[in-house]
N, C-alpha and C positions, 0 to 999 in steps of 0.2 A: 443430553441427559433426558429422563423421562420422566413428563411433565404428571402421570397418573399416580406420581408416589404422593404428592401434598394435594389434596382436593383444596378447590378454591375459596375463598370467604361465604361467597353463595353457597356451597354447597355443604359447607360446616355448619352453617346458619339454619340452613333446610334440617340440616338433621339434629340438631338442639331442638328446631321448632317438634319436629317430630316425635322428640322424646319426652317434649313437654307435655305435646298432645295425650300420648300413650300415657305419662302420667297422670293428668287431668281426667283423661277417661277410666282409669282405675278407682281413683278417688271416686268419681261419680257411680261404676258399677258397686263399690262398699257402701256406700251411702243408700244406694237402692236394697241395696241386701238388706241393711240394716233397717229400713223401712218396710220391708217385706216382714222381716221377722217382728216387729214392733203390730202392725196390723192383723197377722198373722194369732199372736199373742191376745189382741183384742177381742178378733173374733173369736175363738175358743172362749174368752170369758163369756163373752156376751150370749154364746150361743148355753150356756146352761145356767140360762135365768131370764125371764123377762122381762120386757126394758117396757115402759110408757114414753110415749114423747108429746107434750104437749104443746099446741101451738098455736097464736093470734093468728087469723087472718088481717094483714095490713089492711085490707080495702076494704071488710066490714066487719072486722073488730071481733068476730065469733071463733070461737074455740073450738081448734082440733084436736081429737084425740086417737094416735097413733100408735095400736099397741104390737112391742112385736115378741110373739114367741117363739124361742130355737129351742131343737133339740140333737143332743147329740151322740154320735154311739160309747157306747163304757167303752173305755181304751184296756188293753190286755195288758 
């Protein structure tokens, strides 16, 4: 008989592992997207308005002051 018609434990194994992977890394590329689009979303706000950021220096207690202005083009 011919042994190619049932692949082995090992190599059923390999390829579950494999499809776990493929979907894990799915999962992972949506979750990046959705990250993208999230930051994405941010900066457009931020960028039509000015932001202050203000901030202690830890080692001599004096105040930063970090201003940032965007600007951005009128969308069509």
């Amino acid at each position: 008989m011919a042994e190619g018609d049932n692949p082995s434990p090992a190599a059923q194994e390999q390829g579950l592992d494999i499809k776990n992977l493929k979907r894990r890394l799915d999962m992972l590329d949506q979750r990046l997207d959705n990250i993208d689009s999230m930051v994405t979303a941010v900066a457009e706000r931020v960028m039509s308005q000015p932001i202050t950021l203000n901030i202690t220096c830890p080692h001599c207690g004096s105040n930063i002051e970090i201003a940032i202005i965007g600007s951005s083009k009128p969308k069509k």
